[in-house]
C-alpha positions as CSV (number, residue, x, y, z in Angstrom):
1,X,0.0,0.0,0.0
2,X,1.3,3.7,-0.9
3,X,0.1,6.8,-0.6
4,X,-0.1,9.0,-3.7
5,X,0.8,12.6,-3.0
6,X,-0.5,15.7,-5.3
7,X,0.6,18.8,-4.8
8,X,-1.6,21.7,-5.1
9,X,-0.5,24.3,-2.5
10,X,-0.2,21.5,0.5
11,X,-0.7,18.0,-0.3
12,X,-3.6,15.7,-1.1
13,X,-3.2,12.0,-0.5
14,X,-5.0,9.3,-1.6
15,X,-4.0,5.5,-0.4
16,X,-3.3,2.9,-3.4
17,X,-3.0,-1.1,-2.6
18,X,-0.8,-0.9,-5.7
19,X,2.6,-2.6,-5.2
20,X,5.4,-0.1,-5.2
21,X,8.9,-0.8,-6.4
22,X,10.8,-0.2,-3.4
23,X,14.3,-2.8,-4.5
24,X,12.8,-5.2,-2.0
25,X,13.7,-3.1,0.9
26,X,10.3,-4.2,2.1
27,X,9.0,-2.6,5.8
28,X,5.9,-4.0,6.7
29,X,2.7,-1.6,7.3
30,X,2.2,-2.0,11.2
31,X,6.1,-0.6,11.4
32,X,5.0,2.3,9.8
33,X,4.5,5.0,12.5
34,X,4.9,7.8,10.4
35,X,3.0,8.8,7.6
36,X,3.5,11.0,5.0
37,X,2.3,14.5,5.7
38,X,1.3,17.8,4.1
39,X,3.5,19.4,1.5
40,X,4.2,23.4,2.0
41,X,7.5,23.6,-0.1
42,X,7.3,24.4,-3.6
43,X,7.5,21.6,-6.0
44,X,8.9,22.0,-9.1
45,X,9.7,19.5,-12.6
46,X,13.3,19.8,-13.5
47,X,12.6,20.7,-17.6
48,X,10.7,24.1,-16.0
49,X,13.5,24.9,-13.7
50,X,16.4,26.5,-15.2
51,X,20.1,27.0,-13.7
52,X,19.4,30.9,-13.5
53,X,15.9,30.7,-12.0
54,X,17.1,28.1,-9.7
55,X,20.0,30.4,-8.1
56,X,17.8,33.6,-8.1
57,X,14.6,31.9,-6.3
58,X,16.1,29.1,-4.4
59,X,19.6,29.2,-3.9
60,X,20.4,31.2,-1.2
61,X,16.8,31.6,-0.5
62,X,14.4,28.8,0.7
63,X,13.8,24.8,-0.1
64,X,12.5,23.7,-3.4
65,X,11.7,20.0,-4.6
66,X,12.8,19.2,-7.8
67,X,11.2,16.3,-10.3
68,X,13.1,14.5,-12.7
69,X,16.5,15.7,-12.3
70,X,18.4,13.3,-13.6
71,X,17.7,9.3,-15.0
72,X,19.2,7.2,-11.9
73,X,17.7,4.2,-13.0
74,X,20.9,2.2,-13.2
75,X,22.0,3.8,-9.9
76,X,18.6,2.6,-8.4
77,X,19.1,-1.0,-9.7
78,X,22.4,-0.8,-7.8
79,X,20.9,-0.5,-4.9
80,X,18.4,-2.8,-4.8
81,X,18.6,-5.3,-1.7
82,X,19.5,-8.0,-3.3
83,X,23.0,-6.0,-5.4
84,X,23.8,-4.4,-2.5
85,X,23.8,-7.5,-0.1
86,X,25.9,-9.9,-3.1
87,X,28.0,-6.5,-4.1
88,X,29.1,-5.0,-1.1
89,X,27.7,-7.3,1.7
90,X,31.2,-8.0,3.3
91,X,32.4,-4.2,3.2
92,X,32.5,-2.2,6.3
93,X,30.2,0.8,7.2
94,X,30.2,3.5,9.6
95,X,27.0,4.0,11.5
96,X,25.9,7.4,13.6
97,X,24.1,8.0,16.3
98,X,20.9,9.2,14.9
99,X,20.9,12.2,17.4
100,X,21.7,15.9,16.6
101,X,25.3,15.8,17.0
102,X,25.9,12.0,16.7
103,X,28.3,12.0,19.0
104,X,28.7,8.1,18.5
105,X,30.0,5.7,15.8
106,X,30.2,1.9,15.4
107,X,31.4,0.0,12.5
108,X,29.7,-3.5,11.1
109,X,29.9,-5.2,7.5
110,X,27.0,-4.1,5.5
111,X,25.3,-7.6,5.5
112,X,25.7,-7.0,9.5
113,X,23.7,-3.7,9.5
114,X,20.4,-5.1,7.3
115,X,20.5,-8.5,9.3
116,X,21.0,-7.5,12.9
117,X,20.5,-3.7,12.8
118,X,18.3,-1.9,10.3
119,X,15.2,-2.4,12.7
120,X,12.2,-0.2,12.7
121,X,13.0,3.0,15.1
122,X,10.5,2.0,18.4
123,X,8.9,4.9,19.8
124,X,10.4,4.8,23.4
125,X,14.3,5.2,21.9
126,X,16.4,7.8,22.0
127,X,18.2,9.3,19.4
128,X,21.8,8.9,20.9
129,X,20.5,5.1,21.5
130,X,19.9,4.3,17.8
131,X,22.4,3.8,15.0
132,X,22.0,4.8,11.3
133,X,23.5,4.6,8.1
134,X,24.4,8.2,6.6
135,X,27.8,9.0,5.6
136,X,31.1,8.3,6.3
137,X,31.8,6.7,3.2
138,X,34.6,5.2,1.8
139,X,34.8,6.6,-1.3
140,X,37.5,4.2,-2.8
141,X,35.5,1.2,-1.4
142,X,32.1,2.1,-2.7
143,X,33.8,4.4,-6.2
144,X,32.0,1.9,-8.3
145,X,28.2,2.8,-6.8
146,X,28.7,6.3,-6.3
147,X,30.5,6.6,-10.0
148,X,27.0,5.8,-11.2
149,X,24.8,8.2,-9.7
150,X,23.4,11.0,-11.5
151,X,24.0,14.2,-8.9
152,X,21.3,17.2,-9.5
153,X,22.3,18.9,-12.5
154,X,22.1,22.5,-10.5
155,X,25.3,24.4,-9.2
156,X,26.1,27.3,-6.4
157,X,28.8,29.1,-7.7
158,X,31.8,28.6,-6.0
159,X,30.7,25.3,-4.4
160,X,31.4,21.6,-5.0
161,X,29.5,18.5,-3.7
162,X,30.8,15.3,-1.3
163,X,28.4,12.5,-1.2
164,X,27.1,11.1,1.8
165,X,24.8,7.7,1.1
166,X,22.8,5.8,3.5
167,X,20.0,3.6,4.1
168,X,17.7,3.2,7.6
169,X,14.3,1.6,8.1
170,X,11.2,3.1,9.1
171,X,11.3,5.7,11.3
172,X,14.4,6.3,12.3
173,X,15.9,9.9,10.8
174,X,18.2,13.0,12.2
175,X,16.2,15.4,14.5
176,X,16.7,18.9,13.5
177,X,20.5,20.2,12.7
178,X,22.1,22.3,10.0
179,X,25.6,22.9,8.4
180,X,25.8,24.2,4.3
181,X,23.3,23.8,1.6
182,X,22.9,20.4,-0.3
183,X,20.4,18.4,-2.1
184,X,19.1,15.3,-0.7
185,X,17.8,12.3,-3.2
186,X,15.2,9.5,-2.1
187,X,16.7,6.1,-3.8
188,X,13.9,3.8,-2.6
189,X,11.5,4.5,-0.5
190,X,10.1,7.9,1.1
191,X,11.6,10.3,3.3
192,X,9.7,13.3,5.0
193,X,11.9,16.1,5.7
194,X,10.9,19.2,8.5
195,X,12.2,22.8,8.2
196,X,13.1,25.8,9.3
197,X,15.0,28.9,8.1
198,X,18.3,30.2,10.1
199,X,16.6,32.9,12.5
200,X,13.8,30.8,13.6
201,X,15.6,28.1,15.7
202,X,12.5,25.0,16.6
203,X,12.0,23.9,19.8
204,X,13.5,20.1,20.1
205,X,15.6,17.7,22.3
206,X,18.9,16.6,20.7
207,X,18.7,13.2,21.9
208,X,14.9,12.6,20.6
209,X,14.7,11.5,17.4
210,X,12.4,12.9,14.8
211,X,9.2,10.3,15.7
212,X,9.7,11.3,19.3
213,X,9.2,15.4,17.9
214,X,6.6,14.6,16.0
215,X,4.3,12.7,17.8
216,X,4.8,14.9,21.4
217,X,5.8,18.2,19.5
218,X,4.8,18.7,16.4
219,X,0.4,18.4,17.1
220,X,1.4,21.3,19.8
221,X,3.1,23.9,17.2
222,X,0.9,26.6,17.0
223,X,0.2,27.5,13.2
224,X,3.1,30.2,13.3
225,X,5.7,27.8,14.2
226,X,5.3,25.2,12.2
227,X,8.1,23.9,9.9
228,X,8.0,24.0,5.9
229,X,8.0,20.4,5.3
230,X,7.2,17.9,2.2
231,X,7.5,14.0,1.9
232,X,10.2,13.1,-0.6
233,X,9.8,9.9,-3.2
234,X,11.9,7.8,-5.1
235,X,13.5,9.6,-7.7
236,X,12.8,12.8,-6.1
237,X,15.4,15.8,-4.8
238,X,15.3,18.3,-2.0
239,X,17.2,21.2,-2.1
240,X,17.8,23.0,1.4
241,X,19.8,26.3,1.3
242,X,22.8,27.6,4.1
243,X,22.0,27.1,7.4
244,X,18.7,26.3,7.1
245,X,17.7,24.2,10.2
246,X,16.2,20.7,8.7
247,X,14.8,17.4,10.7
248,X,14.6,14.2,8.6
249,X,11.9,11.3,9.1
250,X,11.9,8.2,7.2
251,X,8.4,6.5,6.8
252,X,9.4,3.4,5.7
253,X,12.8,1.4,4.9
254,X,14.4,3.7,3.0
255,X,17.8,4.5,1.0
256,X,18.9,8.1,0.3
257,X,21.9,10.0,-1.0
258,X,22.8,13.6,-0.4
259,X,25.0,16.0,-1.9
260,X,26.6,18.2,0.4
261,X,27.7,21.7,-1.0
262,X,30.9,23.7,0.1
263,X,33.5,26.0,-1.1
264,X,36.8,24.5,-2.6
């Protein structure tokens, strides 16, 4: 079952028992405590988006989600369960602590994360208590995955991008942070992301994860302080500008790369 998002100012969903490709990464629906929610960013198609419009309305100015990009179709296929687990099932990862600062680190082979690890988040852990895939990559290790991914064909001036790649189950995500500006991709899977722009800092606990925020916080936000936010889907990009404070929240097992912007 999937839930079929329009957007036309915020969201309208409607629910589909439609099987959805999601590379076998399967989460089953009772482990879905989140659910897709309203979309307030703007939502654009790639071929209507140019370079120019992109820096002068978006850039250095608020969040935008961007269709059709770019054709990561082999990409995708690469990281399907099944490739991933034969490909690179022995090679060593580096989890985080999925709290604000993630203070923590623990390294396990791949095929040790999906067996023993990539769980469901439970409701009554803590951030600093649960570990998550997201970065840290060895580039030389994983060259071969990451040499076939498609990055957004937008540019900052002055900046370049460092991936980070990652893949949790339901949800789990980072509660609210910020650093540069970047673009984050949903692989398989769907991903709802929370924000806020740098002089309106939200009101969270570092150590609760994003579930924890939104089922105790987030129904208590009067209407004035409630976050931008929009559900990403596969094949789908989120662009989030400097600074700009940003939760993550994945509703279902899900695999996501980001490009991460910065001078050099």
């Amino acid at each position: 079952m999937y839930s079929l998002c329009i957007f036309i100012g915020l969201t309208t969903c409607v629910t589909s028992t439609e099987p959805v490709d999601n590379g076998e990464w399967v989460t089953e629906e009772k482990d879905m405590i989140a659910q897709p929610g309203p979309c307030n960013i703007d939502v654009r198609d790639a071929d209507t988006l140019s370079q120019e419009e992109f820096l002068n309305r978006y850039a250095y100015t608020k969040p935008v989600v961007i269709r059709g990009a770019a054709d990561n179709s082999k990409f995708q296929d690469m990281c399907r369960k099944e490739y991933m687990l034969n490909s690179f099932g022995t090679k060593k990862i580096r989890l985080s602590s999925a709290n604000t600062y993630s203070y923590s680190k623990a390294d396990v082979t791949l095929h040790e994360y999906v067996e023993d690890i990539l769980k469901p988040q439970k409701l009554g852990q803590l951030g600093n208590e649960t570990f998550y895939w997201f970065g840290d990559n060895n580039l030389t290790e994983w060259k071969d995955l990451f040499n076939s991914y498609k990055p957004p064909p937008y540019r900052v001036p002055r900046m370049s991008g460092a991936y980070s790649f990652g893949l949790a189950g339901a949800g789990t995500g980072v509660p609210f942070h910020f650093h540069g500006p970047g673009f984050g991709e949903v692989v398989f899977g769907r991903k709802r992301w929370f924000m806020y722009p740098p002089d309106k800092t939200p009101n969270f606990h570092p150590d609760k994860t994003t579930l924890q925020w939104l089922i105790d916080d987030y129904t208590k936000l009067h209407v004035q302080d409630l976050p931008l936010e929009c559900t990403i889907n596969k094949g789908e990009i989120i662009y989030f500008p400097d600074r700009w404070w940003h939760g993550t929240l994945n509703i279902d097992t899900s695999v996501f790369i980001s490009t991460f912007l910065a001078y050099g």
